[in-house]
C-alpha positions in Angstrom: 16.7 5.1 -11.0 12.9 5.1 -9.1 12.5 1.5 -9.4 11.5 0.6 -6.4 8.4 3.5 -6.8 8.4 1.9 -10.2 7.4 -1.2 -9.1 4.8 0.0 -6.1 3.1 2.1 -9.2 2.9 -1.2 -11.7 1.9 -3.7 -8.3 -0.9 -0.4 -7.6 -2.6 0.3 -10.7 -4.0 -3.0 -11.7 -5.6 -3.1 -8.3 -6.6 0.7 -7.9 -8.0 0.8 -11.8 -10.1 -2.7 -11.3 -11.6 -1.4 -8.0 -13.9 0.8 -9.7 -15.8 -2.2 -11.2 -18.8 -2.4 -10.3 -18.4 -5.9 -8.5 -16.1 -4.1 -5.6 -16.6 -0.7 -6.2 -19.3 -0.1 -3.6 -17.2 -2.4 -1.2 -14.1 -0.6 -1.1 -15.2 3.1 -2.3 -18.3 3.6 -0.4 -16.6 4.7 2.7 -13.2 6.7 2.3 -12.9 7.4 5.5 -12.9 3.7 6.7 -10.6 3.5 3.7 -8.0 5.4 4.8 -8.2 4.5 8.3 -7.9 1.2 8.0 -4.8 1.6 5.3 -3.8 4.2 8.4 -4.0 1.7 11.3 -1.9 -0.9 9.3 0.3 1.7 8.1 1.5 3.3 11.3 3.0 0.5 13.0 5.0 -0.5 9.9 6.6 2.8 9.6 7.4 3.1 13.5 9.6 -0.6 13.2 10.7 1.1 10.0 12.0 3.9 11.2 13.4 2.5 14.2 15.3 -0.3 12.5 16.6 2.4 10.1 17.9 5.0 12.6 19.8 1.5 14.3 21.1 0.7 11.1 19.8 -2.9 10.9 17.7 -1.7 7.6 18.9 0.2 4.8 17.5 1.6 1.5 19.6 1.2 -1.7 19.8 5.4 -3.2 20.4 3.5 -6.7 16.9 1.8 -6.6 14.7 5.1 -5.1 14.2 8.5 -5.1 16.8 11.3 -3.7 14.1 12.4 -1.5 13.8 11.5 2.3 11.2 12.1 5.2 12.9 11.7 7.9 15.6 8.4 7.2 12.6 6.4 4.6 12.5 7.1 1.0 9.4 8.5 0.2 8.8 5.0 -1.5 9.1 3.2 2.2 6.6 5.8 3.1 4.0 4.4 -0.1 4.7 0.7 0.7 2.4 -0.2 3.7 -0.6 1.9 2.0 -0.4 0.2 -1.4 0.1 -2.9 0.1 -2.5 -2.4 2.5 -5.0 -1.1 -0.6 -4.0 -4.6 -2.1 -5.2 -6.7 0.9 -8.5 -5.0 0.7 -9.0 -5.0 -3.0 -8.2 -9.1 -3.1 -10.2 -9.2 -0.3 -13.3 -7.8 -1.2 -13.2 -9.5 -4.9 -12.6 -12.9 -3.1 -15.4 -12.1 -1.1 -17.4 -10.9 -4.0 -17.5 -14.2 -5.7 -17.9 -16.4 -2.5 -20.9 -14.8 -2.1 -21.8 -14.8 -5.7 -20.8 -18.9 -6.1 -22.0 -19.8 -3.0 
């Protein structure tokens, strides 16, 4: 069962879908690039400690609740984690910024 990608899709897509409103849209898609460096910069470090605490056996991944497929000792789940979660950050960011400004 792929419910741990299950619930990284469901947490995702309200988030992803509502960022093309036109309240955020320009905040969050107007540069890609910083985009996907910042979700990159966040990212990285998180999967370094993850893989590290993997190979040492101090974290595991259950293969009931993810995927049969691996790069390197992380589901490919592990892998999506720190990018949607990261995406979510910004998104709540920028709509909480959005109506600050807009109330203010």
């Amino acid at each position: 069962m792929a419910s741990y990608l299950i619930a990284l899709l469901l947490a995702f897509a309200g988030p992803f879908l509502l960022s093309f409103h036109w309240n955020v849209r320009k905040a969050i898609w107007s540069c890609p690039r910083r985009l996907v460096w910042s979700l990159l910069l966040m990212s990285v470090p998180f999967w370094v400690w993850d893989v590290a605490v993997t190979s040492r056996g101090h974290w595991s991944f259950s293969e009931a609740h993810t995927l049969p497929f691996r790069l390197g000792l992380l589901p490919i789940e592990e892998w999506l984690f720190f990018p949607v979660v990261g995406f979510i950050a910004i998104f709540l960011w920028e709509v909480v910024g959005y109506y600050q400004r807009r109330h203010a």
